[in-house]
Residue, then its C-alpha position, 0 to 999 in steps of 0.5 A: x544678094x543676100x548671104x546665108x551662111x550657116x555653121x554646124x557641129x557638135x557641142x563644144x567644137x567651136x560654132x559660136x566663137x567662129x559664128x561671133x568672129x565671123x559677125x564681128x568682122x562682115x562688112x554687110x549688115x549681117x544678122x547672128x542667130x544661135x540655135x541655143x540662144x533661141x533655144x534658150x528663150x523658152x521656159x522648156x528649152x531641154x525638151x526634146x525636138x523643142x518644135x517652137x525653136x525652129x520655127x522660131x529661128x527659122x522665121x528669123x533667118x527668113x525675115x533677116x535675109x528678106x530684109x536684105x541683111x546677110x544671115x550667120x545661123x549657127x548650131x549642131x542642127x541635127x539634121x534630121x530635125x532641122x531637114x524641113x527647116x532648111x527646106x522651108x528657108x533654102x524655098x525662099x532663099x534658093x541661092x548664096x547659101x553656104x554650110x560648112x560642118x566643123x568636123x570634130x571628135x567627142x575627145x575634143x569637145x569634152x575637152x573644149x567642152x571644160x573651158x567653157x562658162x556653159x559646162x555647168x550646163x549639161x555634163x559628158x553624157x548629154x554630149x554624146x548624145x548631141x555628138x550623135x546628132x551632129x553629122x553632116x547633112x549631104x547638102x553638095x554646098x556644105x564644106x567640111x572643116x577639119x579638127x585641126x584648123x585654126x578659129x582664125x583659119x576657119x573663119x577666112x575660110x569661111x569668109x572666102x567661099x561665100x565671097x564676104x568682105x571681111x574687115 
């Protein structure tokens, strides 16, 4: 059966690297969506609540796990924008889904948040706002990862709960 595996949390706390290392290590075929790659397909990426995103992301995510691949989608995915989203998919795909939530504080994205190509971006502000968003969502299968945990640590973990054969 095919996985979805979904990472979430503020800007700057390290869902890329660890979705990307991730990916790179899955023995399945597996697909990667970036909430901020699709995002970033529209001309208007800023507006808020960018409606056509989701959809967008979410069509990927049903059609990737209906092709039998395993799904890695990653952003902060507020959610309370993102509930009917994870409705719709968690619909069609009712088990093997897997969250975890990367619990860290707005000191430390700022300052991951300067390391990275995207900081010319959007500045300080912009990420409190976003820091705002990204709560966990109360799913009972979302696991919460700590500050403090490695890239490395993280994504063994990750690997371990959804039972994924990791190169």
């Amino acid at each position: 059966m095919e996985k979805l595996i979904i990472i979430r949390g503020p800007s700057g706390a390290g869902k890329s690297s660890i979705a990307k290392e991730l990916h790179a290590r899955c023995s399945r075929p597996t697909l990667l969506i970036s909430e901020d790659k699709v995002r970033k397909m529209f001309s208007d990426w800023l507006q808020p609540n960018h409606t056509a995103s989701k959809k967008l992301a979410t069509a990927m995510v049903i059609s990737g796990l209906k092709s039998n691949y395993d799904v890695i989608y990653e952003g902060i995915s507020n959610i309370k924008t993102y509930e009917q989203y994870y409705k719709e998919i968690f619909a069609v795909h009712p088990t093997e889904n897997y969250m975890f939530y990367l619990d860290v504080s707005f000191d430390e994205t700022v300052r991951r948040h300067d390391t990275r190509p995207e900081k010319a971006e959007f500045g300080v502000d912009v990420m409190k706002e976003w820091w705002n968003y990204a709560t966990p969502t109360g799913y009972d299968f979302e696991a919460i990862i700590p500050e403090g945990t490695s890239q490395e640590d993280t994504v063994e973990n990750i690997g371990h709960v959804a039972t994924l054969e990791l190169k």
